[in-house]
mmCIF file of the N, C-alpha and C atoms, coordinates in Angstrom:
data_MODEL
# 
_entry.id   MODEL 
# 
loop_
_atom_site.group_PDB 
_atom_site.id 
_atom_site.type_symbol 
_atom_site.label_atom_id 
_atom_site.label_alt_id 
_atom_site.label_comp_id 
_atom_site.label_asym_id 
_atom_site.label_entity_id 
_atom_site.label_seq_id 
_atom_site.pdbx_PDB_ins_code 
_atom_site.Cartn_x 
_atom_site.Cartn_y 
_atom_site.Cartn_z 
_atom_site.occupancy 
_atom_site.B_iso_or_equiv 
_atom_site.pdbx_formal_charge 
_atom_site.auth_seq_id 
_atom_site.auth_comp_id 
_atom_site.auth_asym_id 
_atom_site.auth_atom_id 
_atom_site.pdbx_PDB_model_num 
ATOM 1   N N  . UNK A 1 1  ? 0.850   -1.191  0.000   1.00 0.00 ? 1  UNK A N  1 
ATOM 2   C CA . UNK A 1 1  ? 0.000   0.000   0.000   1.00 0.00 ? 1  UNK A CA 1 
ATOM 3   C C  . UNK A 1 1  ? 0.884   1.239   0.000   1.00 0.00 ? 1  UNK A C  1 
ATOM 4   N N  . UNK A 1 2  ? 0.519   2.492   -0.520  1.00 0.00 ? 2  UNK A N  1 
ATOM 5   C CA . UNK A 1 2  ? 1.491   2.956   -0.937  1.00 0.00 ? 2  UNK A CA 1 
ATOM 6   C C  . UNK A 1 2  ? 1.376   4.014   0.289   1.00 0.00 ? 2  UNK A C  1 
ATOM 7   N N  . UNK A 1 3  ? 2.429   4.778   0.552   1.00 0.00 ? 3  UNK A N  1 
ATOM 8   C CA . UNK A 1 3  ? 2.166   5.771   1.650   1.00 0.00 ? 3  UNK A CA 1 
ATOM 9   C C  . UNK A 1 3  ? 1.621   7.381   1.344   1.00 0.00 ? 3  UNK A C  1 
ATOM 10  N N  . UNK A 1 4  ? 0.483   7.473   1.984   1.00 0.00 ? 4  UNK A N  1 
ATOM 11  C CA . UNK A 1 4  ? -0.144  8.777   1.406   1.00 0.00 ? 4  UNK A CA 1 
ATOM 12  C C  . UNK A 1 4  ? 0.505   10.467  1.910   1.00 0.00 ? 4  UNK A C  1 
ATOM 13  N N  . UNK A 1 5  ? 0.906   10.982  1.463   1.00 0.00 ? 5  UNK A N  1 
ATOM 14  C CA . UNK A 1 5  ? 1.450   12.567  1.820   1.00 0.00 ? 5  UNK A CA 1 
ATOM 15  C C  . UNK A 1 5  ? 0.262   12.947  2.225   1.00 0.00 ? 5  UNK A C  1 
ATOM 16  N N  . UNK A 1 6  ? 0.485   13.363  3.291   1.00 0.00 ? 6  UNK A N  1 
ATOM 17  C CA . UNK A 1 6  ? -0.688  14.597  3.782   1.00 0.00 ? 6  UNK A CA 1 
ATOM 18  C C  . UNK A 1 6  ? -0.051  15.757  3.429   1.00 0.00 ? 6  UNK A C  1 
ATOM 19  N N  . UNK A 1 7  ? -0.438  16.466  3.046   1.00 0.00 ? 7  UNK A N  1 
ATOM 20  C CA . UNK A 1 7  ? -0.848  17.993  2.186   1.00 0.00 ? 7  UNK A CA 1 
ATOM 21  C C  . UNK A 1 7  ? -1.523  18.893  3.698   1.00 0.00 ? 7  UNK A C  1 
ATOM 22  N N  . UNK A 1 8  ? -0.416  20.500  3.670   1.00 0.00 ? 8  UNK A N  1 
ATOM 23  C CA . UNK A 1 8  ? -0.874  21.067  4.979   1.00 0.00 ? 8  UNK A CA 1 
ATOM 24  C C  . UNK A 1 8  ? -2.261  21.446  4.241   1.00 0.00 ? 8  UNK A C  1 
ATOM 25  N N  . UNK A 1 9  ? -3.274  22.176  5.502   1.00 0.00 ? 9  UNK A N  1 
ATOM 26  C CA . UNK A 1 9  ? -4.570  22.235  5.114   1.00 0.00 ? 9  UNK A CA 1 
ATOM 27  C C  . UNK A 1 9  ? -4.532  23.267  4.369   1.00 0.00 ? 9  UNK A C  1 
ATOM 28  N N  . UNK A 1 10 ? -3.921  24.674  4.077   1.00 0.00 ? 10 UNK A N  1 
ATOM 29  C CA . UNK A 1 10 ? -4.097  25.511  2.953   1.00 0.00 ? 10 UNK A CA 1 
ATOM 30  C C  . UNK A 1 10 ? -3.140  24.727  1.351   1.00 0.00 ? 10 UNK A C  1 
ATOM 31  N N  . UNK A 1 11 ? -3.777  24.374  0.663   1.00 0.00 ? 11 UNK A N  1 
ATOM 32  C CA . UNK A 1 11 ? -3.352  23.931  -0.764  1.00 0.00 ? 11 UNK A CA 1 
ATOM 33  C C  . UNK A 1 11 ? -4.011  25.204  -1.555  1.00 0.00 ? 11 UNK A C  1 
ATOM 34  N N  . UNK A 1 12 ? -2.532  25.146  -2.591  1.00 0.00 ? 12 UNK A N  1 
ATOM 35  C CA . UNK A 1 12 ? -2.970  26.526  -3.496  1.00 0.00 ? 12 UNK A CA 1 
ATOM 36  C C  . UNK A 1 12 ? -4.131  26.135  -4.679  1.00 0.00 ? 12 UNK A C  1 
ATOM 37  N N  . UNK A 1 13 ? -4.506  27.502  -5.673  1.00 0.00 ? 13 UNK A N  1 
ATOM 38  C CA . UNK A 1 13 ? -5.708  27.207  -5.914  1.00 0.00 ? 13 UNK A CA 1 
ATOM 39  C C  . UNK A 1 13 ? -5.465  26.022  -7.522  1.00 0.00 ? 13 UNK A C  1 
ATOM 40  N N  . UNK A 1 14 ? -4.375  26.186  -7.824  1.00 0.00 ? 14 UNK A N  1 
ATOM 41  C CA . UNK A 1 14 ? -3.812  25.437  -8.849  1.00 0.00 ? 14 UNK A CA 1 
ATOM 42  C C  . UNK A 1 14 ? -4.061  23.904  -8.597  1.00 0.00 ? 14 UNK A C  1 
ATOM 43  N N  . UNK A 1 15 ? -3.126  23.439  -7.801  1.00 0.00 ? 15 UNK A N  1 
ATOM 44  C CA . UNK A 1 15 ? -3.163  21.775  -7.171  1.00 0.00 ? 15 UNK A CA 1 
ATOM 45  C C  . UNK A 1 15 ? -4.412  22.067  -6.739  1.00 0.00 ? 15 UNK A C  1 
ATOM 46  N N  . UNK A 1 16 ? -5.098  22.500  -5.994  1.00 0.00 ? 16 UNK A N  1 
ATOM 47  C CA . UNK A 1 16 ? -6.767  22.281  -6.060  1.00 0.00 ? 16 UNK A CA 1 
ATOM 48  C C  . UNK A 1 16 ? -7.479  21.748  -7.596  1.00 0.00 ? 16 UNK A C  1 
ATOM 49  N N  . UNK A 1 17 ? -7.240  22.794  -8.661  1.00 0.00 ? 17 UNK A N  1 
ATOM 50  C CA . UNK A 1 17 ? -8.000  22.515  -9.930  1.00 0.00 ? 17 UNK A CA 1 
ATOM 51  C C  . UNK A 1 17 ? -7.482  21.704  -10.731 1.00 0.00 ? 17 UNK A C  1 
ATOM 52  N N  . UNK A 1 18 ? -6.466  20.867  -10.372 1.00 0.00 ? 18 UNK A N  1 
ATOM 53  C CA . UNK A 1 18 ? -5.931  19.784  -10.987 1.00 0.00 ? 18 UNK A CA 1 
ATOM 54  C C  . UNK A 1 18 ? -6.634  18.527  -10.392 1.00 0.00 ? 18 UNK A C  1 
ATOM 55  N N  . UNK A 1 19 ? -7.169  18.581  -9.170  1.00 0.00 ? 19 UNK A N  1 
ATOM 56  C CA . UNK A 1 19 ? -7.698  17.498  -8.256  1.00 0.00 ? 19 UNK A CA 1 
ATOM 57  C C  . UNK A 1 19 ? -8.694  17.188  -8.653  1.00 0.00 ? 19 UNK A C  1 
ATOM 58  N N  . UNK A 1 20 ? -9.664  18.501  -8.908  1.00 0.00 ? 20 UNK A N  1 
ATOM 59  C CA . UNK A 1 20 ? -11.252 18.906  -9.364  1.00 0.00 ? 20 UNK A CA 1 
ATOM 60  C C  . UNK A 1 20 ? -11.371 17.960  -10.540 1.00 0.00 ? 20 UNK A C  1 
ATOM 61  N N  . UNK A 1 21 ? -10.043 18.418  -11.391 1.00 0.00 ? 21 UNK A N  1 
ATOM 62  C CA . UNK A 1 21 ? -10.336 17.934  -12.920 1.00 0.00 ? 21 UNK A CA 1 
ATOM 63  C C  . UNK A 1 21 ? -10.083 16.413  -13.152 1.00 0.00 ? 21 UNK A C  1 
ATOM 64  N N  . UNK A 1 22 ? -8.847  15.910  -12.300 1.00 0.00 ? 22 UNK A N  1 
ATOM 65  C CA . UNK A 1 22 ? -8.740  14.519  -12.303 1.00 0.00 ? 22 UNK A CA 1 
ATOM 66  C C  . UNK A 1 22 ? -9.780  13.934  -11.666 1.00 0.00 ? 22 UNK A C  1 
ATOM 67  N N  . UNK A 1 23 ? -10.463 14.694  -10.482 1.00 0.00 ? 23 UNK A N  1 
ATOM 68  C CA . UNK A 1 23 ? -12.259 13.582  -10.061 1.00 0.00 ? 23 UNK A CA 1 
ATOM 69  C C  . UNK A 1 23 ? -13.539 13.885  -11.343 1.00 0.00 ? 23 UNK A C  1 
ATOM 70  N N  . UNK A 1 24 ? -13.216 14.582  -12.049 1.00 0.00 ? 24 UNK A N  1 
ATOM 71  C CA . UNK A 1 24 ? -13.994 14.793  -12.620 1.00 0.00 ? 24 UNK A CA 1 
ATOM 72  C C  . UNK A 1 24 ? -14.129 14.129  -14.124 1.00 0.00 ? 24 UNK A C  1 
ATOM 73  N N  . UNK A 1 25 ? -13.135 13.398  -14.496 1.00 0.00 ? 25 UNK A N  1 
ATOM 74  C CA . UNK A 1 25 ? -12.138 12.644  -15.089 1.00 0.00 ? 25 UNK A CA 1 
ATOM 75  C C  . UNK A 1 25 ? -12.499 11.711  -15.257 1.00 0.00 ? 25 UNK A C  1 
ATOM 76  N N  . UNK A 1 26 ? -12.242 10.892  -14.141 1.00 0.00 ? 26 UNK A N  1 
ATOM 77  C CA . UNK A 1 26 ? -12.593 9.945   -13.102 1.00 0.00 ? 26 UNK A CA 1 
ATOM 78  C C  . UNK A 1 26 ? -14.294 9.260   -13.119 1.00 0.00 ? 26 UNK A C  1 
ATOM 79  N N  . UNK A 1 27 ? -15.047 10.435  -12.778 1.00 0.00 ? 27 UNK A N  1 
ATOM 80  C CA . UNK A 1 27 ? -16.674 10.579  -13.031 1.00 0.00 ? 27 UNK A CA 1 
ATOM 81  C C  . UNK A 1 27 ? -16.885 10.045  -14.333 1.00 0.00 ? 27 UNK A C  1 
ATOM 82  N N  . UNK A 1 28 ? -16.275 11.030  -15.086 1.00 0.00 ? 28 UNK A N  1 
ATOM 83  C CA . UNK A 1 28 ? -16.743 10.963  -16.644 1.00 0.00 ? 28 UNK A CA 1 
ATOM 84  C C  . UNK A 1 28 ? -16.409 9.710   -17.101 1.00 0.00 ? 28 UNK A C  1 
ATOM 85  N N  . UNK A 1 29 ? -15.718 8.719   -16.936 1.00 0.00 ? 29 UNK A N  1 
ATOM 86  C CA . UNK A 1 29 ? -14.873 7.684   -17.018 1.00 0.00 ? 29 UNK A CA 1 
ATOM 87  C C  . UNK A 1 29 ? -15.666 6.503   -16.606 1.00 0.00 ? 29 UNK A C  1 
ATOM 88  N N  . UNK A 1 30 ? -16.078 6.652   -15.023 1.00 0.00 ? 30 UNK A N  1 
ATOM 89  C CA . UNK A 1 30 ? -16.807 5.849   -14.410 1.00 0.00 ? 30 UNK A CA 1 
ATOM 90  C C  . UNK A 1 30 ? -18.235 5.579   -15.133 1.00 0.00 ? 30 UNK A C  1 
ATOM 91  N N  . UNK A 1 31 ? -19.036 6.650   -15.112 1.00 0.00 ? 31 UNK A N  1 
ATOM 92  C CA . UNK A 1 31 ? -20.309 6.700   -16.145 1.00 0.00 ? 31 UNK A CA 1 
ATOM 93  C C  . UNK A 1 31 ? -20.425 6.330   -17.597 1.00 0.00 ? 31 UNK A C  1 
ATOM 94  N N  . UNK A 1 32 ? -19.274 6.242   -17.997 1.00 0.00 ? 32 UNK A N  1 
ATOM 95  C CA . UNK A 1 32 ? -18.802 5.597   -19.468 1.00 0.00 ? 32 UNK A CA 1 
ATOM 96  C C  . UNK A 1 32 ? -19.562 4.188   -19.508 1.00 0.00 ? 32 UNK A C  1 
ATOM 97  N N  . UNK A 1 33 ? -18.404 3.573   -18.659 1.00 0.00 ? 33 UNK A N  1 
ATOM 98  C CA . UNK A 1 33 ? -18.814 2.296   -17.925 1.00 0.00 ? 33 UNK A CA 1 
ATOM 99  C C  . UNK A 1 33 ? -20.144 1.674   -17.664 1.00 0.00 ? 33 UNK A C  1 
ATOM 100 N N  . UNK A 1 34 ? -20.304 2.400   -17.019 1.00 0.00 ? 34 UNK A N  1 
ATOM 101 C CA . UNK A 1 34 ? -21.932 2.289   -16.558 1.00 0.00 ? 34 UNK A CA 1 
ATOM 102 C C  . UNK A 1 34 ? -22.691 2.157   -17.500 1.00 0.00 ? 34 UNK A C  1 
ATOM 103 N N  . UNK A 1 35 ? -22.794 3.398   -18.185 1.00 0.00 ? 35 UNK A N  1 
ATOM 104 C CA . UNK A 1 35 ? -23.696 3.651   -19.601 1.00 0.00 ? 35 UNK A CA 1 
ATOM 105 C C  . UNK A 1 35 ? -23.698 2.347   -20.482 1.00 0.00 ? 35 UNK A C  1 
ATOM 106 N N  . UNK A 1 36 ? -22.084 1.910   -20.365 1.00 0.00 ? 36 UNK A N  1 
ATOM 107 C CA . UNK A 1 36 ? -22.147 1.008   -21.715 1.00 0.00 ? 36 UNK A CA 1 
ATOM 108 C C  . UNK A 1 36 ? -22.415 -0.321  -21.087 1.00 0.00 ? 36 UNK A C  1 
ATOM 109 N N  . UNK A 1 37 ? -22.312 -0.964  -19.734 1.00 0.00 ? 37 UNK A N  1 
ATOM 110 C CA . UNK A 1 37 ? -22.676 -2.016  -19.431 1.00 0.00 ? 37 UNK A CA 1 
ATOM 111 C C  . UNK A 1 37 ? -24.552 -1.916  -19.802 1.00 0.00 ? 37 UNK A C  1 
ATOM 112 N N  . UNK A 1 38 ? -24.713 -1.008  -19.180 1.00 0.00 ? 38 UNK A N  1 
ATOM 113 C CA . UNK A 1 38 ? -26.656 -0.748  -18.837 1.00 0.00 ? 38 UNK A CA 1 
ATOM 114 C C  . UNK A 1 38 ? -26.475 -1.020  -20.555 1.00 0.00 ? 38 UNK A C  1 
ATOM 115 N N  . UNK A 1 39 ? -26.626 -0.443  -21.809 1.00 0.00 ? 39 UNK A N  1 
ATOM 116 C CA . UNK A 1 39 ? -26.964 -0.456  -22.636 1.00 0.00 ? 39 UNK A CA 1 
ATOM 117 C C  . UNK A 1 39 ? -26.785 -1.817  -23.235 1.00 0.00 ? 39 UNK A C  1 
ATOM 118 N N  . UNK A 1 40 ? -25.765 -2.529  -23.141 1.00 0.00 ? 40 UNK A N  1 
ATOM 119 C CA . UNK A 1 40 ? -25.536 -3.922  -23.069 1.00 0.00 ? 40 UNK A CA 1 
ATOM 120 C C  . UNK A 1 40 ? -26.688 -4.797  -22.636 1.00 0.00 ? 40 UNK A C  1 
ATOM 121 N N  . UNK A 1 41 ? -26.588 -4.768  -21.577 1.00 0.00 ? 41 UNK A N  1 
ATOM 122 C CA . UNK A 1 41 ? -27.806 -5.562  -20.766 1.00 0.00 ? 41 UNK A CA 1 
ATOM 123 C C  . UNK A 1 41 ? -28.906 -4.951  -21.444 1.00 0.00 ? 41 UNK A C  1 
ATOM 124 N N  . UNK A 1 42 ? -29.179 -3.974  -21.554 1.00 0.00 ? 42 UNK A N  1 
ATOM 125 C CA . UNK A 1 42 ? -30.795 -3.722  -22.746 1.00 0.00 ? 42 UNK A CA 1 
ATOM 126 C C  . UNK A 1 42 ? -31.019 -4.720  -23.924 1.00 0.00 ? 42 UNK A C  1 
ATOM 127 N N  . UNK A 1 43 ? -29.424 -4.199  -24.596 1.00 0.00 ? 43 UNK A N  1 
ATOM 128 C CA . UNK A 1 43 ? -29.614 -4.295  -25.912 1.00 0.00 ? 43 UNK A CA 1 
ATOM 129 C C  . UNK A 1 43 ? -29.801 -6.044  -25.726 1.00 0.00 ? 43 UNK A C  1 
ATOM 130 N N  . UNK A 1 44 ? -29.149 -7.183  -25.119 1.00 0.00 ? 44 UNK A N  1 
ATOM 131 C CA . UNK A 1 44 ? -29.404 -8.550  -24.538 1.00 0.00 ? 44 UNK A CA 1 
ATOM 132 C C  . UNK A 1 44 ? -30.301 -8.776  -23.946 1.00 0.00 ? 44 UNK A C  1 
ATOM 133 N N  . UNK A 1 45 ? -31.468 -8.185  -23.476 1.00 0.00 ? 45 UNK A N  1 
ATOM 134 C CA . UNK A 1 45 ? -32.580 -8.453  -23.437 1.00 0.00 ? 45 UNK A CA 1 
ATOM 135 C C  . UNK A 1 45 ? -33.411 -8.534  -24.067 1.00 0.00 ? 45 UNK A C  1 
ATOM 136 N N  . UNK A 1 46 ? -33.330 -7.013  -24.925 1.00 0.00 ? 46 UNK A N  1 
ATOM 137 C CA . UNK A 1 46 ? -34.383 -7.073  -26.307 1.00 0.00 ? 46 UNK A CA 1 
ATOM 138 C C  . UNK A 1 46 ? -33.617 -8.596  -27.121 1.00 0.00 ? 46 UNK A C  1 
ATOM 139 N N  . UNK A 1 47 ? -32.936 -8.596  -27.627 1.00 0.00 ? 47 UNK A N  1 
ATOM 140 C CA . UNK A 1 47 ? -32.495 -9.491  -28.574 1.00 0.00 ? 47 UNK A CA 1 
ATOM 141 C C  . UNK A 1 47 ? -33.078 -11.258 -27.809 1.00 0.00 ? 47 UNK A C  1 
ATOM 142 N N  . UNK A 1 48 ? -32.631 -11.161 -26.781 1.00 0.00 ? 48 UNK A N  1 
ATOM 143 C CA . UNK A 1 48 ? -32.355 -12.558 -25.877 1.00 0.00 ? 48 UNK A CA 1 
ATOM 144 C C  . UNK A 1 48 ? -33.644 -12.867 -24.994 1.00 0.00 ? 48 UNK A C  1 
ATOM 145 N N  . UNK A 1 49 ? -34.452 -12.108 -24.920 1.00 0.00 ? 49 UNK A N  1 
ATOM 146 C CA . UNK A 1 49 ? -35.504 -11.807 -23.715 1.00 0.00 ? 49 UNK A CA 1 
ATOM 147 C C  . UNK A 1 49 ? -36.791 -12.701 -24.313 1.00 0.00 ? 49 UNK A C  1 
# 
């Protein structure tokens, strides 16, 4: 497991909007996923159902 840096509690606003954008990244990425399994399983039902 890797060892995590704690970061003091003021972080500037830069490394903040790099964080924002990599969770947001991340989101967009995750829901990809999602979208294309769910549509899968539709599209195998209509066909298979």
């Amino acid at each position: 497991m890797a060892m995590i840096d704690h970061a003091p509690e003021i972080t500037d606003e830069r490394e903040y909007a790099i964080h924002v954008e990599n969770y947001r990244g991340f989101l967009h990425v995750l829901w990809s996923v999602v979208t294309g399994i769910a549509l899968t399983l539709i599209l195998l039902a209509i066909f298979f159902g």
